[in-house]
KOLKOLZA-542419 format. One record per residue (C-alpha): residue number from 1; chain; x, y, z. Coordinates in steps of 0.05 Angstrom, whole numbers. Example, Ala and Ser with C-alpha at 12.3 -4.5 7.8 and 13.67 -1.06 7.14 Angstrom:
// KOLKOLZA-542419
<pt num="1" cadena="A" c1="246" c2="-90" c3="156"/>
<pt num="2" cadena="A" c1="273" c2="-21" c3="143"/>
//
This chain:
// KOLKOLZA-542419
<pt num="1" cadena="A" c1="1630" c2="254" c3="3933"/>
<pt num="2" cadena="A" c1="1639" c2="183" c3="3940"/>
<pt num="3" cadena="A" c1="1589" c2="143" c3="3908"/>
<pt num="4" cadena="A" c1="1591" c2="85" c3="3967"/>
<pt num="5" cadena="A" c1="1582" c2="152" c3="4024"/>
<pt num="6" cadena="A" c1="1532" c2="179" c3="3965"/>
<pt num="7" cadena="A" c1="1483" c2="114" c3="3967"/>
<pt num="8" cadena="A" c1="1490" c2="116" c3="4045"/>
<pt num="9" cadena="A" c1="1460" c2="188" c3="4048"/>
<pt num="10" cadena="A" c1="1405" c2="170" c3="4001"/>
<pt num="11" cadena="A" c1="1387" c2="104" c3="4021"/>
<pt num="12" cadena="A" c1="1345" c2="131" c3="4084"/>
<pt num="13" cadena="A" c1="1315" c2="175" c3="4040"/>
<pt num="14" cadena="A" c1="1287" c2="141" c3="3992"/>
<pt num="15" cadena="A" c1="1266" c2="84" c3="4046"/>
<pt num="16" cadena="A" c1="1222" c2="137" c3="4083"/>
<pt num="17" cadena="A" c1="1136" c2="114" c3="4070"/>
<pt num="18" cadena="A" c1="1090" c2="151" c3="4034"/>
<pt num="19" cadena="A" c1="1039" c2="184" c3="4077"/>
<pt num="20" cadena="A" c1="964" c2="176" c3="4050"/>
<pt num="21" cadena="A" c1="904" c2="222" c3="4086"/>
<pt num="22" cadena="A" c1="829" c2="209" c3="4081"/>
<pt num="23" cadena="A" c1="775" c2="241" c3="4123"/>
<pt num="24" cadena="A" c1="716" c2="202" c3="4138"/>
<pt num="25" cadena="A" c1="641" c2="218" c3="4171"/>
<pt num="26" cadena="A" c1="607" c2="179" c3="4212"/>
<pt num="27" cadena="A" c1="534" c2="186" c3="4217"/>
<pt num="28" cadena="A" c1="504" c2="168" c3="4284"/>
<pt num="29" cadena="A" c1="565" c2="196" c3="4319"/>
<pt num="30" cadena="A" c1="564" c2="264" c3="4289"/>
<pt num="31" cadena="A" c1="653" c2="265" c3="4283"/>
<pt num="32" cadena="A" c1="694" c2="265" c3="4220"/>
<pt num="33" cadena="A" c1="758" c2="223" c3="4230"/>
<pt num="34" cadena="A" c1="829" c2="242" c3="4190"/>
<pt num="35" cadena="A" c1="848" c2="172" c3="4179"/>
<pt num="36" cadena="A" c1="929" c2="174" c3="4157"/>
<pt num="37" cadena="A" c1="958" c2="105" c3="4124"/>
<pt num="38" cadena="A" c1="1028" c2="91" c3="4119"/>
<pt num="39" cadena="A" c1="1028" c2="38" c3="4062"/>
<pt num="40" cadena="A" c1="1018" c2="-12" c3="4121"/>
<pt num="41" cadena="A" c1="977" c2="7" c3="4175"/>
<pt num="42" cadena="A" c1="912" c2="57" c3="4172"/>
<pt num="43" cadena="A" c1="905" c2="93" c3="4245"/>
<pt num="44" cadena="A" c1="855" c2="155" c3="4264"/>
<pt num="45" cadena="A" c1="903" c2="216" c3="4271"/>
<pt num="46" cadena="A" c1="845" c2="260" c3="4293"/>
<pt num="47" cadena="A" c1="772" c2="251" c3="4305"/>
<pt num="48" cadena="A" c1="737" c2="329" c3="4295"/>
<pt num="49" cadena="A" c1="667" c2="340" c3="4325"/>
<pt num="50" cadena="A" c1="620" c2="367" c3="4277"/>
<pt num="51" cadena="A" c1="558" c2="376" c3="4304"/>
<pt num="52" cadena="A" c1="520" c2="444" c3="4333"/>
<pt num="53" cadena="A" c1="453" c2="428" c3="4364"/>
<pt num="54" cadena="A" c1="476" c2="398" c3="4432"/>
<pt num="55" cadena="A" c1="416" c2="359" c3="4432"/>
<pt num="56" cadena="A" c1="409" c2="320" c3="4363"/>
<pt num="57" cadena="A" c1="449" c2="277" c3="4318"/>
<pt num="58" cadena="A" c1="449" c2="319" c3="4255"/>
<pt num="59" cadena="A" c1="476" c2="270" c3="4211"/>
<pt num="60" cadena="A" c1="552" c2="292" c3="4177"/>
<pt num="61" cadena="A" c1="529" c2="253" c3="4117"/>
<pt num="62" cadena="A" c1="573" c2="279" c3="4047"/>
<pt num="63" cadena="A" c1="638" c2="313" c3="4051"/>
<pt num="64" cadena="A" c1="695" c2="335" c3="4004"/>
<pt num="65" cadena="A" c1="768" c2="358" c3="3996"/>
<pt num="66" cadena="A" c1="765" c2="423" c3="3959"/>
<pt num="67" cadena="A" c1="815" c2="422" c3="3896"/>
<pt num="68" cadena="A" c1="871" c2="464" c3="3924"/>
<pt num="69" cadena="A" c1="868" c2="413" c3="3985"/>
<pt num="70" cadena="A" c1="859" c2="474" c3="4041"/>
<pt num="71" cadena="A" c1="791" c2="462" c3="4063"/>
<pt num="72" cadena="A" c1="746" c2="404" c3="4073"/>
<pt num="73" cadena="A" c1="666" c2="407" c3="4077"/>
<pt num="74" cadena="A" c1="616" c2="368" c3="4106"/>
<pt num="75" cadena="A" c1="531" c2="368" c3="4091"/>
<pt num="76" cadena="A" c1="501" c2="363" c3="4159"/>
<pt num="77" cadena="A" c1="433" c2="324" c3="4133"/>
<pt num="78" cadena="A" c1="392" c2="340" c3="4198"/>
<pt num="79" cadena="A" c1="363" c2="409" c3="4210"/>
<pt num="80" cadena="A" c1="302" c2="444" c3="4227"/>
<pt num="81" cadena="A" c1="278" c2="434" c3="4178"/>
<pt num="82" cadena="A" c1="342" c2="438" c3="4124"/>
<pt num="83" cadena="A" c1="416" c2="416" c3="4134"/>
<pt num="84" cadena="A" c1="475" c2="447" c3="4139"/>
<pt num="85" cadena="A" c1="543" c2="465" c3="4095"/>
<pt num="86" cadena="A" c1="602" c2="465" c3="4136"/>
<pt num="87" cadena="A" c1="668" c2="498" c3="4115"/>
<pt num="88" cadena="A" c1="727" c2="464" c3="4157"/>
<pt num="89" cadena="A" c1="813" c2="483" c3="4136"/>
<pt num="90" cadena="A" c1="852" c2="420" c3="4128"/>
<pt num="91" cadena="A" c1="907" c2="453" c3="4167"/>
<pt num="92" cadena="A" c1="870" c2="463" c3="4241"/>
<pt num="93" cadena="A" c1="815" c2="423" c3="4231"/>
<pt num="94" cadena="A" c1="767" c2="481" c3="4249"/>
<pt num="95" cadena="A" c1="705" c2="496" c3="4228"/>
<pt num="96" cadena="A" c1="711" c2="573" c3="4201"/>
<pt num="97" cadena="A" c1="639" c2="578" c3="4161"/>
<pt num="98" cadena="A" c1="568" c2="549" c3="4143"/>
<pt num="99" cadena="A" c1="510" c2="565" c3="4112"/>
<pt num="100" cadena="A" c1="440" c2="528" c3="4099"/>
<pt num="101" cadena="A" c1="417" c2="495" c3="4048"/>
<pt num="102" cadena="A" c1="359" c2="448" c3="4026"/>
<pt num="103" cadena="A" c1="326" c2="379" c3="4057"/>
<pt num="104" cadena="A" c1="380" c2="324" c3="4078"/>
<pt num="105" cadena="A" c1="441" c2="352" c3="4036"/>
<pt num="106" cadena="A" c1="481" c2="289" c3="4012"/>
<pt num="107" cadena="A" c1="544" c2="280" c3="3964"/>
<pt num="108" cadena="A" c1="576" c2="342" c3="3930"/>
<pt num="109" cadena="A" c1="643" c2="363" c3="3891"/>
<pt num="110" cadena="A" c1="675" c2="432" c3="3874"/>
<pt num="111" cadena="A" c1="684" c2="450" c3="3799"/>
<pt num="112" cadena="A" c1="757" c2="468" c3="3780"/>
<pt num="113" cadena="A" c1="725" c2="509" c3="3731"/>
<pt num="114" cadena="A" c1="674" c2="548" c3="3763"/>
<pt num="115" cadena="A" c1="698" c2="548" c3="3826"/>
<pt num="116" cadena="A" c1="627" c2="526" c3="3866"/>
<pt num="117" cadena="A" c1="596" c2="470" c3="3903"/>
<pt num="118" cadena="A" c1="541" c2="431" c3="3874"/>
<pt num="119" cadena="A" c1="513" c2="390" c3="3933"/>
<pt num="120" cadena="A" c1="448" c2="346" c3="3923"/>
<pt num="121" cadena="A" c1="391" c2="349" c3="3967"/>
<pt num="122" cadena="A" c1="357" c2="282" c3="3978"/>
<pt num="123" cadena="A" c1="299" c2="306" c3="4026"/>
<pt num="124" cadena="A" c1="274" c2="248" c3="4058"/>
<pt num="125" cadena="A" c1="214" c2="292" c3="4086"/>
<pt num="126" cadena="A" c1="147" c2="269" c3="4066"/>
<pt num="127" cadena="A" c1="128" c2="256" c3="4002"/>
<pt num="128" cadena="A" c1="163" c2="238" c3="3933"/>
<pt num="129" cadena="A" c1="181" c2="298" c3="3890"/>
<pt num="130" cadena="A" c1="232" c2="328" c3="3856"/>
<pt num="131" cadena="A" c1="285" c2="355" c3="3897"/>
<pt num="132" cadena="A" c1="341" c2="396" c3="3878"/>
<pt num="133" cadena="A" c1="424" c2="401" c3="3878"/>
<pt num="134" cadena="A" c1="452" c2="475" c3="3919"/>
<pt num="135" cadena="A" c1="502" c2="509" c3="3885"/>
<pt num="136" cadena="A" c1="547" c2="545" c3="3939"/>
<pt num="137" cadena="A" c1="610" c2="603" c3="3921"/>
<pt num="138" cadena="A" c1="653" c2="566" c3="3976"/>
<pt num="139" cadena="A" c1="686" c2="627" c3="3979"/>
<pt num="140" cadena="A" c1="636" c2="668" c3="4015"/>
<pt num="141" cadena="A" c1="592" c2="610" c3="4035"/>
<pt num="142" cadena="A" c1="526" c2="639" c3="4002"/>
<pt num="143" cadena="A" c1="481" c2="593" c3="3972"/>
<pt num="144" cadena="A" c1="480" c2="626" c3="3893"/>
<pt num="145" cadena="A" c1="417" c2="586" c3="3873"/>
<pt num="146" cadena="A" c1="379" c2="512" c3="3884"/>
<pt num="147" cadena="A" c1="365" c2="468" c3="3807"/>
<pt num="148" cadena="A" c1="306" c2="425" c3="3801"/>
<pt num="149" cadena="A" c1="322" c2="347" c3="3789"/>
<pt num="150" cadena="A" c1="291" c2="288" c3="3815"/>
<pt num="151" cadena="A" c1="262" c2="256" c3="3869"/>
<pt num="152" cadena="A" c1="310" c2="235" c3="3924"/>
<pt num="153" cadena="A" c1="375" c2="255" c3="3886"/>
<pt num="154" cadena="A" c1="438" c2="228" c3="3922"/>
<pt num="155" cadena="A" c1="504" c2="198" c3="3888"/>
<pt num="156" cadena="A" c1="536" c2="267" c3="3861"/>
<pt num="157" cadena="A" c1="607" c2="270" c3="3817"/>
<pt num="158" cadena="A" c1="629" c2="333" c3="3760"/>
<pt num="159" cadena="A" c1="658" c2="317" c3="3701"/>
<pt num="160" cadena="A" c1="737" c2="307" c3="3696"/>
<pt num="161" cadena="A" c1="733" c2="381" c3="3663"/>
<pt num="162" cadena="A" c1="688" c2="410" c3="3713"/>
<pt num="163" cadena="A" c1="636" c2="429" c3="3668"/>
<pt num="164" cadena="A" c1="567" c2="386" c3="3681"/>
<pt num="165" cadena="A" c1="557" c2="364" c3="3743"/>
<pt num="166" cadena="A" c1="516" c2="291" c3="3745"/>
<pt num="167" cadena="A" c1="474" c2="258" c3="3802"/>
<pt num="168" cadena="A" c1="423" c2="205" c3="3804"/>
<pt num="169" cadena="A" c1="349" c2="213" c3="3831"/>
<pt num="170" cadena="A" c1="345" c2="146" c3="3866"/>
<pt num="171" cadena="A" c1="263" c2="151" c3="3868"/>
<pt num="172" cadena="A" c1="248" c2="171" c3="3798"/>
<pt num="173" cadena="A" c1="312" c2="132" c3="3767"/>
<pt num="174" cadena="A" c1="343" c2="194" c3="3723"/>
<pt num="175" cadena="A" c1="409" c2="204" c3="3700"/>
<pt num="176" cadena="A" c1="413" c2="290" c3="3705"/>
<pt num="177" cadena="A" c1="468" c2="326" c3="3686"/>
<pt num="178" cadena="A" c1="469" c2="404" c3="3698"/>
<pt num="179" cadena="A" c1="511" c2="455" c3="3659"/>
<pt num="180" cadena="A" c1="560" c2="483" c3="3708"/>
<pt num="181" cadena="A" c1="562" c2="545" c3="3673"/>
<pt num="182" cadena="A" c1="493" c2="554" c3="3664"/>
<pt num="183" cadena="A" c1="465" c2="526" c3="3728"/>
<pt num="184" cadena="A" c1="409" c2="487" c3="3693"/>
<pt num="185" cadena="A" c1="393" c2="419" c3="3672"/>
<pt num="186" cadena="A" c1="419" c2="406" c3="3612"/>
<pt num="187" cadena="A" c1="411" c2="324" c3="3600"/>
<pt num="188" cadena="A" c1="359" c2="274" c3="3643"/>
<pt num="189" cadena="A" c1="364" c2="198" c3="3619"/>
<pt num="190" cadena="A" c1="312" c2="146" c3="3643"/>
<pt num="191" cadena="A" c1="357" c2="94" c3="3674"/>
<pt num="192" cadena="A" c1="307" c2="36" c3="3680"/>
<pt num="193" cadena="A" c1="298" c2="-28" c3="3633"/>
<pt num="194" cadena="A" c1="263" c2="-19" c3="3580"/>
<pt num="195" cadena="A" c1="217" c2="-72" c3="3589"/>
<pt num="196" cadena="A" c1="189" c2="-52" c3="3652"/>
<pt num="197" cadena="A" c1="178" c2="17" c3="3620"/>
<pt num="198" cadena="A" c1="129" c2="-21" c3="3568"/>
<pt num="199" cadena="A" c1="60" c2="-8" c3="3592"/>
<pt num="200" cadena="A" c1="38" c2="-70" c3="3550"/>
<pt num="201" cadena="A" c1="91" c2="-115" c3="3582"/>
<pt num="202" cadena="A" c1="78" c2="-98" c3="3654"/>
<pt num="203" cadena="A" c1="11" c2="-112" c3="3640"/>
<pt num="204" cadena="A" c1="34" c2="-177" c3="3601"/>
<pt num="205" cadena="A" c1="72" c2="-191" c3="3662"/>
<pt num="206" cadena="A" c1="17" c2="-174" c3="3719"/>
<pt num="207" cadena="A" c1="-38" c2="-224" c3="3675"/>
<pt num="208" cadena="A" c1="10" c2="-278" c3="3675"/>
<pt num="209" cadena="A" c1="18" c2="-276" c3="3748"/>
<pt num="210" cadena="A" c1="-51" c2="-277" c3="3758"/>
<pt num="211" cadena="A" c1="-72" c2="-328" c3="3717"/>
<pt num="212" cadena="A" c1="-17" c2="-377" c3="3752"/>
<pt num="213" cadena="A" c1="-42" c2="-357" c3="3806"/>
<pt num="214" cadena="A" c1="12" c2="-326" c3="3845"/>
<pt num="215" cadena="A" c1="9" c2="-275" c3="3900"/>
<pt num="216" cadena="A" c1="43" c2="-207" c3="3865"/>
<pt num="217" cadena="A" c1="81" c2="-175" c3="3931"/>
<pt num="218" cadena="A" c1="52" c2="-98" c3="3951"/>
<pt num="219" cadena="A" c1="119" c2="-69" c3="3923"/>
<pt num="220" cadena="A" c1="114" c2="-93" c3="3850"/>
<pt num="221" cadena="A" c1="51" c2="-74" c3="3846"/>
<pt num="222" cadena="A" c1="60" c2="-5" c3="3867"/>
<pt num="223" cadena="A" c1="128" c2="-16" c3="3821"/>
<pt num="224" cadena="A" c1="85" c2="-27" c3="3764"/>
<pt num="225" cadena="A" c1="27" c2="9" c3="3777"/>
<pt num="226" cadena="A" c1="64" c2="60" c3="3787"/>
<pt num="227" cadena="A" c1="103" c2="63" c3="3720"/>
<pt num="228" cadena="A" c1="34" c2="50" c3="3682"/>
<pt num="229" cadena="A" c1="5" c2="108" c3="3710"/>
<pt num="230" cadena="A" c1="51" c2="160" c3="3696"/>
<pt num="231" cadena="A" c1="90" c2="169" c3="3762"/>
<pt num="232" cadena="A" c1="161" c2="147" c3="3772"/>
<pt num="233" cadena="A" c1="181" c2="95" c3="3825"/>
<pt num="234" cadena="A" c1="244" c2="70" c3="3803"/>
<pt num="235" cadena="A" c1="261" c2="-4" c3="3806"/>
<pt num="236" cadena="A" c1="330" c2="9" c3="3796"/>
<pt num="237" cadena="A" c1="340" c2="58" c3="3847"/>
<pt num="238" cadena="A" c1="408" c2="98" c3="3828"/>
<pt num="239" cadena="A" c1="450" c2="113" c3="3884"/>
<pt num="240" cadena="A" c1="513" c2="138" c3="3850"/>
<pt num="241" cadena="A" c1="542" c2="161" c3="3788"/>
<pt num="242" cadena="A" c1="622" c2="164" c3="3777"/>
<pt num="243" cadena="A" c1="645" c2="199" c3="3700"/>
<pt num="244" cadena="A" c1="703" c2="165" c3="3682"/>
<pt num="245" cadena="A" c1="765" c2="205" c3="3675"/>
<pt num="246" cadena="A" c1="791" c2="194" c3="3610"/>
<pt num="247" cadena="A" c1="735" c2="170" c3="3572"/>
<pt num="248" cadena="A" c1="669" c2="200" c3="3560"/>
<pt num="249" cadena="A" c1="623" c2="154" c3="3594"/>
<pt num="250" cadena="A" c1="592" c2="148" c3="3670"/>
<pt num="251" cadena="A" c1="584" c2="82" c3="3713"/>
<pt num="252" cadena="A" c1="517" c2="84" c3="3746"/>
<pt num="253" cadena="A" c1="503" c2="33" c3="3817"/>
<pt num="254" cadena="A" c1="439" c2="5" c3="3809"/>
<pt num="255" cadena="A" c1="421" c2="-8" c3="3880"/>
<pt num="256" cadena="A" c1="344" c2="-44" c3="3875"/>
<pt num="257" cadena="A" c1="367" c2="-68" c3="3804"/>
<pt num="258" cadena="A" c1="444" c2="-103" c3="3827"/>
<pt num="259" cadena="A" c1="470" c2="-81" c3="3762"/>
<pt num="260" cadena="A" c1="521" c2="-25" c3="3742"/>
<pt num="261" cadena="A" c1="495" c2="20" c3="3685"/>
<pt num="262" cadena="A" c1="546" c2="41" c3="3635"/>
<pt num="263" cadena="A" c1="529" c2="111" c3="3601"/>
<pt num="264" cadena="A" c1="551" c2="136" c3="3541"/>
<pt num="265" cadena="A" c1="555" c2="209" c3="3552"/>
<pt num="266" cadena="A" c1="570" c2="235" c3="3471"/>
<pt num="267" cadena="A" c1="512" c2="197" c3="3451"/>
<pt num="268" cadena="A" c1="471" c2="206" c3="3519"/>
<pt num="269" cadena="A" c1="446" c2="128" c3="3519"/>
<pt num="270" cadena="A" c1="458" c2="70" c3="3566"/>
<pt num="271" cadena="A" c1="521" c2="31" c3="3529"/>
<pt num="272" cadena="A" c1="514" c2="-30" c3="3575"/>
<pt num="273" cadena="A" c1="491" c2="-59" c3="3638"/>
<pt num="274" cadena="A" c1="530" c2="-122" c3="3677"/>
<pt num="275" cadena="A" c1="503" c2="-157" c3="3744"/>
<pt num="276" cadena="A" c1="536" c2="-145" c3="3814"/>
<pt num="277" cadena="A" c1="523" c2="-176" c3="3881"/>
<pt num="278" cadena="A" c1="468" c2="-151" c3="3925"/>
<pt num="279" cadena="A" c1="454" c2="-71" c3="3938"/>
<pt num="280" cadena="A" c1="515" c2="-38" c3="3899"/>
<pt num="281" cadena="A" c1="528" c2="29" c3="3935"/>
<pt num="282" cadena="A" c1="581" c2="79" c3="3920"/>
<pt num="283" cadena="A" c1="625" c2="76" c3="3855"/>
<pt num="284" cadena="A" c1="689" c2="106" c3="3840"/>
<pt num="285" cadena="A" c1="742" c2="93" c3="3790"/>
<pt num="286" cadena="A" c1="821" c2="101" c3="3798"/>
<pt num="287" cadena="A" c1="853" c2="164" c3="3773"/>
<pt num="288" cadena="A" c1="886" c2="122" c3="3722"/>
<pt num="289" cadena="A" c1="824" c2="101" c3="3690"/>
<pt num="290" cadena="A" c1="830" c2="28" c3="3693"/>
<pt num="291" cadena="A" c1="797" c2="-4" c3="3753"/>
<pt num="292" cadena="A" c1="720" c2="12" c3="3774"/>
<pt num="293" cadena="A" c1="714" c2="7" c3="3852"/>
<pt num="294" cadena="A" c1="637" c2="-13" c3="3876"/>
<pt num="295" cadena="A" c1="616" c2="-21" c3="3952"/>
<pt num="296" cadena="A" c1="565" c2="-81" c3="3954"/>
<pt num="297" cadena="A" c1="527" c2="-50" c3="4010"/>
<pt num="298" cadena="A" c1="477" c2="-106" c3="4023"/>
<pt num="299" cadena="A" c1="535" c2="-161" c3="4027"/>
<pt num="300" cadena="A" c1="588" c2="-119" c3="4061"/>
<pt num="301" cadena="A" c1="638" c2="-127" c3="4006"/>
<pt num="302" cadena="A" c1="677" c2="-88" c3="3956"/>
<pt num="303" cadena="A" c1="673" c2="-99" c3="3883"/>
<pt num="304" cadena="A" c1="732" c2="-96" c3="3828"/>
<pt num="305" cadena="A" c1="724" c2="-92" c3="3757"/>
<pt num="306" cadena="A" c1="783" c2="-84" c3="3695"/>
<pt num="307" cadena="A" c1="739" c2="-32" c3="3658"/>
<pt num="308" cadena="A" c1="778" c2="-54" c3="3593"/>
<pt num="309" cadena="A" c1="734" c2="-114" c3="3586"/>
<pt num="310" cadena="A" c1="683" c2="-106" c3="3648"/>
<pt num="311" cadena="A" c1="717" c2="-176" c3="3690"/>
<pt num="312" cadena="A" c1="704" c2="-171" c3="3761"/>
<pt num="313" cadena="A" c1="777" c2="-183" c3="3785"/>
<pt num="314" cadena="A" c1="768" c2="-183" c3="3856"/>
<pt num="315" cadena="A" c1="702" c2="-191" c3="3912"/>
<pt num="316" cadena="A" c1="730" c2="-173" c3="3981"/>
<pt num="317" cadena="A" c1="696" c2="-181" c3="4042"/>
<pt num="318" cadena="A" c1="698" c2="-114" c3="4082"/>
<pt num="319" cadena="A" c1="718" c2="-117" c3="4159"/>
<pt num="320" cadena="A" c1="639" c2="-104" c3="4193"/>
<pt num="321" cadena="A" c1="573" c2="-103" c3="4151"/>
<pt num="322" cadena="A" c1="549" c2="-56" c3="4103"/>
<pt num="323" cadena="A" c1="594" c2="-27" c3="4054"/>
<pt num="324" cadena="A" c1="589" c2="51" c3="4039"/>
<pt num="325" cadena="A" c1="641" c2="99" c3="4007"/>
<pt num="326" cadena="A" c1="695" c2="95" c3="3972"/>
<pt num="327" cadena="A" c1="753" c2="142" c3="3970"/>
<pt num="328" cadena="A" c1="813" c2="128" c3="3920"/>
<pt num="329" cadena="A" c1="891" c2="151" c3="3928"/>
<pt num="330" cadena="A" c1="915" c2="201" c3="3874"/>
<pt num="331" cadena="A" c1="966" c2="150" c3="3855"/>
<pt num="332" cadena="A" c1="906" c2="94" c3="3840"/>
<pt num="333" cadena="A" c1="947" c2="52" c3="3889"/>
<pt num="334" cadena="A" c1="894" c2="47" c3="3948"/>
<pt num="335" cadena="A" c1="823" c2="39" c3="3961"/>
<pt num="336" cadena="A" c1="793" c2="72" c3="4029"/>
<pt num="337" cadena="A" c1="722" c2="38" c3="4034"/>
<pt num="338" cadena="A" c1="670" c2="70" c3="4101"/>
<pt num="339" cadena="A" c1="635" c2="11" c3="4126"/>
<pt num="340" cadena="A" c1="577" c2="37" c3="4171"/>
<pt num="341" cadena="A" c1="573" c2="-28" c3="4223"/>
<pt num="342" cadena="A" c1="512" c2="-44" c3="4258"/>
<pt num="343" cadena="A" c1="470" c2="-23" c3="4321"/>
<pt num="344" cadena="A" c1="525" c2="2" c3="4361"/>
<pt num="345" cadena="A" c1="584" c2="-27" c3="4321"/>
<pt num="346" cadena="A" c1="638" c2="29" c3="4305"/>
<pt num="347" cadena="A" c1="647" c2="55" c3="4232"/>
<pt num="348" cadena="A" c1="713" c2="14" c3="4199"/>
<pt num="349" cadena="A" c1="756" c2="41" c3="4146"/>
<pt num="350" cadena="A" c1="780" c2="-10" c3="4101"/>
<pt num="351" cadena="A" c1="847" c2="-2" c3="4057"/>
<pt num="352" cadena="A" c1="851" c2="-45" c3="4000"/>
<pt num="353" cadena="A" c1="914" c2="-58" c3="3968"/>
<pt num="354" cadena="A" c1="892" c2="-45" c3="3877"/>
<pt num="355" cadena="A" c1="951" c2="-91" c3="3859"/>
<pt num="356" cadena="A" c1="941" c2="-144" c3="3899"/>
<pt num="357" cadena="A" c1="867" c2="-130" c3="3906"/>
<pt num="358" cadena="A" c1="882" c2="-147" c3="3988"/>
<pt num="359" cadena="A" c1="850" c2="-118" c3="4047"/>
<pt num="360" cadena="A" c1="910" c2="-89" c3="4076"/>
<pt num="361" cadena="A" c1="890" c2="-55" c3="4146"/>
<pt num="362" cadena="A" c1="830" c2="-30" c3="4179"/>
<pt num="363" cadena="A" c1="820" c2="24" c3="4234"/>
<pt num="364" cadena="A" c1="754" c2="34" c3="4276"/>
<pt num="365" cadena="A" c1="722" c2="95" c3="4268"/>
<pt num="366" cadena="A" c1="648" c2="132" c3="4296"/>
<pt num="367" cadena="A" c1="588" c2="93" c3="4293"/>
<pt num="368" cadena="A" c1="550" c2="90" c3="4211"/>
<pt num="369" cadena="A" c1="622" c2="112" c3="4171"/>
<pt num="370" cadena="A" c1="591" c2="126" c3="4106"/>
<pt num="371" cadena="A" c1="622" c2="193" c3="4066"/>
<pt num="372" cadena="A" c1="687" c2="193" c3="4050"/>
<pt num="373" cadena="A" c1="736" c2="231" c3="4014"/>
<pt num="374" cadena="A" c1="818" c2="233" c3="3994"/>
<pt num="375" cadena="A" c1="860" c2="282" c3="4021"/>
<pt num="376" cadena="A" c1="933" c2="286" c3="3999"/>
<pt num="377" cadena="A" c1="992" c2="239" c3="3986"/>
<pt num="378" cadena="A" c1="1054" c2="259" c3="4028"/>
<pt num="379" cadena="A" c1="1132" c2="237" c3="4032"/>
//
């Protein structure tokens, strides 16, 4: 064939987009949106109602692609009293099973090893305790068994190899990673300074306030009081943990502390610790290994770092106010950040270009966008 007649054939080919799918809850709206991006524009193909009691919100809160990409599932929070796990295919759109689980079920993932959902349960119901994580067999829907962790656990990722699963306890500030395999706890890490885990030094502390005379607010007393006494109220407050996918260490947002914690899972100690703007959120890191994405919920801005040498390399302000989740492309490309809004703002998804750290388009979404998950990469 001629080469000239050759190019011509080929050139519409290879000038077609790529095609980039995310689905995204929103909160207060009770809808999960299938956002599709082009590589310039972001747009809402579909918006799927979620919700079953006609006359309450019940909260689509975490959600995730399964591995083969066929189904989707979202954690309904609100329930009487416990939430829901919905089973939805990612070719209809349709909801086609559920089953219950424990108090306000957050963030989960499926293990490409053992084939089941670990989902956390945060309970938000009275007072602090431990809570637990569900682990589900997606394929009949039945809740196998529920594992002890800590109080208010929430920000849930497996490792690369599917074998631990790891979520935070935002209350009592733990680090717990479960055995897949065995379904039990296998590792908890303190995550707080050391210093304010010094009974002498908060004491130290709460002396020198008082002699200078200076008003101690209710909170850090009950902060410190409440890690001299025995009983965990976390001043870093965890919200999510991401393992990295190459390496052999976790990222950790300290919400209450602005910090990310780096852990080094071999030796099961915190490696390092560097400051971030107000409230960090969600983590996630590309599939490539070399970028660490952060929502800086309390600013409404995304966060990038060069986890080679820990540089912040980019803060972007989001579209609306308060930064959630974070969804990355399988090609480490793009990031899709949920922004929740406020009042009766709609949920925004942000795409941000990772080479030219850029917001690139937005698209409006149902009111509180917060979890948020990849789907596929299409030509």
């Amino acid at each position: 064939m001629n080469q000239k007649l050759l190019l011509l054939i080929l050139i519409p080919f290879f000038s077609l987009g790529q095609n980039y799918y995310a689905y995204v809850a929103s909160e207060s709206e009770d809808t999960v949106s299938l956002i599709k991006f082009d590589g310039k524009e972001a747009v809402e193909a579909e918006r799927i109602d979620v919700g079953f009691m006609f006359a309450e919100i019940e909260g689509p809160h975490g959600i995730t692609v399964d591995p083969s990409g066929d189904f989707w599932y979202i954690s309904l929070a609100h329930g009487n009293p416990f939430g829901t796990l919905v089973k939805y295919s990612t070719e209809t759109n349709q909801a086609v099973a559920r089953t219950t689980l424990g108090l306000f079920p957050a963030t989960m993932e499926i293990s490409t090893i053992t084939g089941f959902l670990y989902c956390v349960n945060f309970n938000l119901h009275g007072s602090m305790k431990p809570s637990n994580v569900s682990v589900v067999d997606p394929e009949t829907m039945t809740e196998i068994t529920k594992i002890t962790t800590g109080s208010m656990p929430h920000g849930s990722r497996l490792s690369p190899d599917g074998l631990f699963q790891y979520s935070v306890a935002m209350m009592s500030g733990e680090l717990f990673e479960i055995d897949a395999l065995d379904l039990k706890v296998s590792r908890v890490l303190n995550l707080e300074n050391k210093m304010m885990n010094d009974k002498k030094m908060v004491e130290k502390m709460m002396n020198h306030d008082n002699m200078k005379g200076k008003m101690m607010t209710d909170d850090k007393k009950e902060n410190m009081m409440n890690t001299m006494d025995g009983m965990k109220h976390s001043m870093v407050k965890p919200t999510w943990v991401i393992p990295h996918p190459k390496e052999n260490v976790a990222y950790i947002a300290g919400n209450g502390s602005d910090e990310v914690i780096e852990v080094n899972l071999d030796k099961w100690e915190i490696s390092d610790r560097f400051k971030t703007g107000k409230g960090p959120y969600n983590l996630e890191i590309t599939p490539n290994g070399k970028l660490l994405i952060g929502t800086i919920k309390s600013e409404g801005k995304t966060a990038i770092w060069n986890l080679e040498n820990k540089e912040e390399l980019a803060i972007i302000k989001n579209t609306t106010s308060v930064s959630h989740g974070i969804a990355i492309s399988s090609d480490s490309k793009y990031a899709f950040i949920s922004v929740e809004g406020i009042g009766g703002e709609p949920g925004i998804v942000d795409v941000i270009d990772l080479d030219s750290y850029e917001l690139v388009s937005s698209v409006k979404v149902g009111k509180q966008a917060g979890g948020i998950a990849f789907w596929k990469k299409e030509i």
